[in-house]
DOBA-317962 format. One record per residue: x, y, z of N, C-alpha, C, O, CB in turn; residue number from 1; residue in three letters. Coordinates in steps of 0.02 Angstrom, whole numbers, plus 32768, in hexadecimal, padded with zeros to 4 digits. Glycine has a CB too. Example, Ala and Ser with C-alpha at 12.3 -4.5 7.8 and 13.67 -1.06 7.14 Angstrom:
% DOBA-317962
 n.c1 n.c2 n.c3 ca.c1 ca.c2 ca.c3 c.c1 c.c2 c.c3 o.c1 o.c2 o.c3 cb.c1 cb.c2 cb.c3   i  aa
 8294 7EE4 8186  8267  7F1F  8186 8294 7F5B 8186 82C8 7F5A 81A7  8235  7F20  81C4   1 ALA
 8282 7F90 8162  82AC  7FCB  8165 8285 8002 818A 829E 8039 8192  82C0  7FE2  811E   2 SER
END
This chain:
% DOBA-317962
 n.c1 n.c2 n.c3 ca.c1 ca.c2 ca.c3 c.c1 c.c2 c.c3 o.c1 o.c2 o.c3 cb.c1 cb.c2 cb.c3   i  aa
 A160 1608 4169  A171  1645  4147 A184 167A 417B A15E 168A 41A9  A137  165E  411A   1 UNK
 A1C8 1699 416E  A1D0  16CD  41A9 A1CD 1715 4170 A1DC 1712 4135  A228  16C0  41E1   2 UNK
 A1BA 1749 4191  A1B1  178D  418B A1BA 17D1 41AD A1A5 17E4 41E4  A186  178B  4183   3 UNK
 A1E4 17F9 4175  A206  1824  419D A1E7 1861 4189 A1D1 1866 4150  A252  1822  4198   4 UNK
 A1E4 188E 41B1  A1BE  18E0  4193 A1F4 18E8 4158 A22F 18D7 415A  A1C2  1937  41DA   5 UNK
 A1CD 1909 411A  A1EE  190C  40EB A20C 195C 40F7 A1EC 198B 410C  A1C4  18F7  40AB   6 UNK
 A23B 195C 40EA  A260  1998  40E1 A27C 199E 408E A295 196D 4073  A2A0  1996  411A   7 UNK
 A273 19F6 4060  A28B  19E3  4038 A2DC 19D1 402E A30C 19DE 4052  A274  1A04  401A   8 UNK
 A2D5 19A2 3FD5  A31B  199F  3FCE A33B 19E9 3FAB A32E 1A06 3F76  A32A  195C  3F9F   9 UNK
 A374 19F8 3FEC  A3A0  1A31  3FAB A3D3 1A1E 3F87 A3DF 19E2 3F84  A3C4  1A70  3FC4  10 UNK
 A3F3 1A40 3F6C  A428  1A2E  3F3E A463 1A3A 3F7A A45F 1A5B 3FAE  A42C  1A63  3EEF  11 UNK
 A48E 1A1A 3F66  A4D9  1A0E  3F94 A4EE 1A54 3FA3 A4E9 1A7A 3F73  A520  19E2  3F67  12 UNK
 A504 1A6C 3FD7  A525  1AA2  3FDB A555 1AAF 3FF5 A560 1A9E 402F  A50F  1AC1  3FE8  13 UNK
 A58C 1ADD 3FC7  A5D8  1ACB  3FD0 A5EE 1B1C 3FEA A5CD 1B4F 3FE8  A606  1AAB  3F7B  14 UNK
 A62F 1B11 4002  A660  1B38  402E A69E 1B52 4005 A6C7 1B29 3FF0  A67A  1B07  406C  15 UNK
 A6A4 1B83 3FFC  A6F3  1B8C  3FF1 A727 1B9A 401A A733 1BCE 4038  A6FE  1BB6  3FCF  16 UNK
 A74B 1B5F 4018  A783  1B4E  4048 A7D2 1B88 403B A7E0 1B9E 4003  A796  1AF0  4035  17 UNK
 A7FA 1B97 4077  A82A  1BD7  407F A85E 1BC8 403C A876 1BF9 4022  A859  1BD9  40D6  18 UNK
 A871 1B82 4020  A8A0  1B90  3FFE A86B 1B8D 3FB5 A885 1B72 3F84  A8E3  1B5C  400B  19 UNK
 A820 1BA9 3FAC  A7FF  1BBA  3F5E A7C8 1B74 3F49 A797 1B7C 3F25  A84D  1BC0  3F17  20 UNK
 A7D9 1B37 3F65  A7CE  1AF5  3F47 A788 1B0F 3F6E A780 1B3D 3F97  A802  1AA3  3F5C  21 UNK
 A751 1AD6 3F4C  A707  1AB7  3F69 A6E9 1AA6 3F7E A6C1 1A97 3F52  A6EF  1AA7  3F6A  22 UNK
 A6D1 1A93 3FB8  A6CC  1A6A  3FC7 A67F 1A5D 3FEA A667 1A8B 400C  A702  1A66  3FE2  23 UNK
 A653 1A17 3FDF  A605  1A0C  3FE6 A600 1A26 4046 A629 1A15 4070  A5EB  19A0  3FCE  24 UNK
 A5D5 1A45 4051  A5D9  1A52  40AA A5A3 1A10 409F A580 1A06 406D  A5B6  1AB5  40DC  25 UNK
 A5A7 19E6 40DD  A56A  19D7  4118 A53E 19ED 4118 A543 1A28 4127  A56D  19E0  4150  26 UNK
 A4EB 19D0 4106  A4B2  19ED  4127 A4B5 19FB 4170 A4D1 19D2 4193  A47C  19C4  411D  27 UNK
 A49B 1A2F 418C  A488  1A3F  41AB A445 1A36 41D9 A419 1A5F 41CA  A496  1A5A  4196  28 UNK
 A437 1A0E 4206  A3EC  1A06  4214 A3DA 1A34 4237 A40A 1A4C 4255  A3D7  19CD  4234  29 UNK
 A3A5 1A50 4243  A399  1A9C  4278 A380 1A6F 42A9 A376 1A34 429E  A35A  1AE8  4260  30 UNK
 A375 1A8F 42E7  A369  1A58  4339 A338 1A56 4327 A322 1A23 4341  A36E  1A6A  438F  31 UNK
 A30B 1A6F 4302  A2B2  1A58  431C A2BE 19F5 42F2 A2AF 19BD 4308  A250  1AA8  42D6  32 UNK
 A2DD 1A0B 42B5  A2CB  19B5  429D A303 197F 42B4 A2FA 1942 42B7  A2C7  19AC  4240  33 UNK
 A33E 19A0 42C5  A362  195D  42E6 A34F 1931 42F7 A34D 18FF 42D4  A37C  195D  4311  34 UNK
 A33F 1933 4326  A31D  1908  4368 A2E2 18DF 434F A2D8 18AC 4371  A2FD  193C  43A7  35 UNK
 A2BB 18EB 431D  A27A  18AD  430E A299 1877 42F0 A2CD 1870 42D0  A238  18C4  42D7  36 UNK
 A277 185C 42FE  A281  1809  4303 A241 17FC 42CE A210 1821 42CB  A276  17DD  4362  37 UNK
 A24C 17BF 42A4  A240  17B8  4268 A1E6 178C 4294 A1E2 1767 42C5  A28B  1787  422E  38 UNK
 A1AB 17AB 4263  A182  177E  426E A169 172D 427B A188 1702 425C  A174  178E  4253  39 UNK
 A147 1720 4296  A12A  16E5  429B A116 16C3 4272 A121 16DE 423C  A107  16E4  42B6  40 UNK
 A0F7 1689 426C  A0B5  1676  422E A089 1687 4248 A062 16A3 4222  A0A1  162E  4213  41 UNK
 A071 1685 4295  A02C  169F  42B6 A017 16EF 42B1 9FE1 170C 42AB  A030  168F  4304  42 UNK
 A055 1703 42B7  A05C  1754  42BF A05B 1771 426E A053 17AE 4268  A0AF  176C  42ED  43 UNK
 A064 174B 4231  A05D  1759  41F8 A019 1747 41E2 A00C 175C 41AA  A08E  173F  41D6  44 UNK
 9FED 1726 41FE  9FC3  1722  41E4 9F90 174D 4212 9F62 176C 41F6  9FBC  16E3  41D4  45 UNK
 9F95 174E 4241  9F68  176E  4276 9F65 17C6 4256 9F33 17E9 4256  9F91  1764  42D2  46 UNK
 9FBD 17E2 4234  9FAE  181C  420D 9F96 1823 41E4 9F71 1853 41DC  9FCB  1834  41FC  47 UNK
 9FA3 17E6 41AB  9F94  17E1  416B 9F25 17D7 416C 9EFE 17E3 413E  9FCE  1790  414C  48 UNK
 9F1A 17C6 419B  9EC1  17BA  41B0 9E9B 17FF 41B5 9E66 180D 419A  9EB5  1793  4205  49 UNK
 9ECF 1831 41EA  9ECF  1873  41F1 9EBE 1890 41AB 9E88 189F 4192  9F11  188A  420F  50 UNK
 9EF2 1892 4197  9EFE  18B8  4153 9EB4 18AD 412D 9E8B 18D8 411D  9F47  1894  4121  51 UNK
 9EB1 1861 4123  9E7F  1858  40EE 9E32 1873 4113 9E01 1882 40F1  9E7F  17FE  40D3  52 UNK
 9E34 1875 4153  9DF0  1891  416E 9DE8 18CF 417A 9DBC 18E7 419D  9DDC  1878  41A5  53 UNK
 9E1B 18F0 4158  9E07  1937  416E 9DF2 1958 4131 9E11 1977 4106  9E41  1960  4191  54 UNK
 9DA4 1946 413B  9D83  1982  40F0 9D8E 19C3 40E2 9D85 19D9 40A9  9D3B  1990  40EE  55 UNK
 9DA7 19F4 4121  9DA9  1A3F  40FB 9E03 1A3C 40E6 9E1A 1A74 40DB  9D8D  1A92  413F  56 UNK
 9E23 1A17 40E3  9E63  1A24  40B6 9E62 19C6 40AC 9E6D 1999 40D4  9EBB  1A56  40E9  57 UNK
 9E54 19C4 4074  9E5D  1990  4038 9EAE 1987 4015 9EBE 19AE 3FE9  9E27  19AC  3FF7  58 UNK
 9ED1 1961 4025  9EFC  193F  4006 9EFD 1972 3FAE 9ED1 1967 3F85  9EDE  18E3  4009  59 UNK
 9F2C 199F 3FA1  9F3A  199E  3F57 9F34 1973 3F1F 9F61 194B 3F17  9F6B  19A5  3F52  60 UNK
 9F0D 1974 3EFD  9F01  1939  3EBF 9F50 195A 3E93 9F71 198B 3EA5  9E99  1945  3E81  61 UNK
 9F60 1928 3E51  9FA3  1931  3E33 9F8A 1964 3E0A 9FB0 198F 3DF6  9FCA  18F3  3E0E  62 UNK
 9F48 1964 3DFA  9F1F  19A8  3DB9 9F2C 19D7 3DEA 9F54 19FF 3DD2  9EB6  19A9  3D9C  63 UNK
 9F1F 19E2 3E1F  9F2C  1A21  3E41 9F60 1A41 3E59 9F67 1A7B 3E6B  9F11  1A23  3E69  64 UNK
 9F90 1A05 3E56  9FCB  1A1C  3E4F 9FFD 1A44 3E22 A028 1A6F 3E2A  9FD9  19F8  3E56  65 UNK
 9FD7 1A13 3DD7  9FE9  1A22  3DA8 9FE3 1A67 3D86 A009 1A80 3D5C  9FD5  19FA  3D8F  66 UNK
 9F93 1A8B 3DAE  9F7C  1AD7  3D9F 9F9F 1B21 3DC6 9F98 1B5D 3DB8  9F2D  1AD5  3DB3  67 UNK
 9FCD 1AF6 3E08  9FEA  1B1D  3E41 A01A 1B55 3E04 A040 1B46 3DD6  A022  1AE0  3E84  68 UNK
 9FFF 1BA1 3E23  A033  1BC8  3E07 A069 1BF6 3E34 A05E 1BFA 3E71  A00F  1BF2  3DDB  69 UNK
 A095 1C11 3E1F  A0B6  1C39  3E4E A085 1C78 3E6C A05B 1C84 3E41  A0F8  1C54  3E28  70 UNK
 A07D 1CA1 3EA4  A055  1CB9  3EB5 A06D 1D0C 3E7E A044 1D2F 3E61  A052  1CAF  3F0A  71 UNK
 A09B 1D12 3E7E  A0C3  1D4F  3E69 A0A7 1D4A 3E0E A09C 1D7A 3DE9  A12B  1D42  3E7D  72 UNK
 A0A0 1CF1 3DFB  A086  1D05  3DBB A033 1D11 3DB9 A015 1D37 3D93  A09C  1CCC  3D88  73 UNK
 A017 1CE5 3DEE  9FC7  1D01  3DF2 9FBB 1D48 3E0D 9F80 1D58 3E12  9F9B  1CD3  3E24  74 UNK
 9FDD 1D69 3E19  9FBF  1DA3  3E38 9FFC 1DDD 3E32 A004 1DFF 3E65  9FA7  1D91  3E88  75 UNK
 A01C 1DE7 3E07  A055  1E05  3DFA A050 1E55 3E21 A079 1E63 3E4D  A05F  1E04  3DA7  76 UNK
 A022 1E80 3E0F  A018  1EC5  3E38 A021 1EB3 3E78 A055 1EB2 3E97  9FD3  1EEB  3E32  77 UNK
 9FD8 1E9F 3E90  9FF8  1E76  3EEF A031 1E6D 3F07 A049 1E80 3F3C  9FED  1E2E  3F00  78 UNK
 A04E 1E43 3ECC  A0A1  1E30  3EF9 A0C0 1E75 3EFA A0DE 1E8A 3F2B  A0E5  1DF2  3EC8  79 UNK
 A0B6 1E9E 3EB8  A0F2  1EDE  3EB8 A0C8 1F17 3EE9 A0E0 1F4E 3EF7  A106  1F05  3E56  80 UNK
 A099 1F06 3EF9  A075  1F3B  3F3C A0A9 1F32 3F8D A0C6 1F55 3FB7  A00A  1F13  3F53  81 UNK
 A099 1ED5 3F7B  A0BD  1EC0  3FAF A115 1ECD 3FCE A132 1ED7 4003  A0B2  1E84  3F9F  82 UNK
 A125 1EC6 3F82  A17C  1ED6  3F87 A17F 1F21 3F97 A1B5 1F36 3FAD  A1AF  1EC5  3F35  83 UNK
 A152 1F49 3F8F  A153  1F77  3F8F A148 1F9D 3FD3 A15F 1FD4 3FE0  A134  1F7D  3F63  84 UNK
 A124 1F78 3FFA  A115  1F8A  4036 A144 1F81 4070 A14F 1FA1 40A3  A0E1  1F6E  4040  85 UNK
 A169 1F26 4046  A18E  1F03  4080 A1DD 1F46 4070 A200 1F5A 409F  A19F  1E8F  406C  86 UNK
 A1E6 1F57 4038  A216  1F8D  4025 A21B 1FBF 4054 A252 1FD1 4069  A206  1FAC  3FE8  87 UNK
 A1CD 1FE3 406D  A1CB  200C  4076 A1E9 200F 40E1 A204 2039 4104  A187  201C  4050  88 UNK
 A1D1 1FCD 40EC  A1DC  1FB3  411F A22C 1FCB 4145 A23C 1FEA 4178  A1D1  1F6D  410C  89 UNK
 A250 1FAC 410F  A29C  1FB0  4119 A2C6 1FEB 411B A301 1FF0 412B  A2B7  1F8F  40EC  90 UNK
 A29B 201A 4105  A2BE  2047  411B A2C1 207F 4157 A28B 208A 4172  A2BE  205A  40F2  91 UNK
 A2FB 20A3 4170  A30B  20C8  419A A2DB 2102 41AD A2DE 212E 4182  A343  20D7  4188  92 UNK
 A2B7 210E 41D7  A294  2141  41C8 A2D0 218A 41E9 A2FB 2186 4216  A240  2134  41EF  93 UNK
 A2BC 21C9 41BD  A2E8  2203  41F5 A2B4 222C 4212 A2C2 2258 423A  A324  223F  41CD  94 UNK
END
């Protein structure tokens, strides 16, 4: 079994070309992930051993996945404190 760091999947993303037409661009890889080279079986399991032995962060069960909310819907004031601050950030001072 070979294994690659998962990166997510995005949706295709396209270009508009000089004479109007469409066209899908090329992913793009950024330099940090180019360059890795796809796991081992030794090196997949030696992580996969990791993972399962590390008691203070436990593997996500699918129920807990299933309960994951947006943070903006758990805590709606917070976020608009937040936008509010990062707002305040951006601007010019005179």
């Amino acid at each position: 079994m070979v294994s690659f760091l998962s990166v997510p999947k995005r949706e295709p993303r396209t270009a508009r070309l000089a004479n109007g037409d469409w066209k899908e661009r090329e992913p793009v890889m950024n330099g940090k992930l180019k360059n890795l080279l796809p796991f081992s079986d030794e090196e997949e399991v030696r992580i996969q051993r990791g993972i399962a032995e590390d008691a203070d962060n436990p593997e996500l069960t699918d129920e807990e996945m299933r309960q994951m909310r947006p943070f903006r819907e758990v805590f709606p004031e917070l976020a608009r404190e937040i936008d509010k601050e990062i707002a305040a950030r951006s601007r010019p001072e005179r």
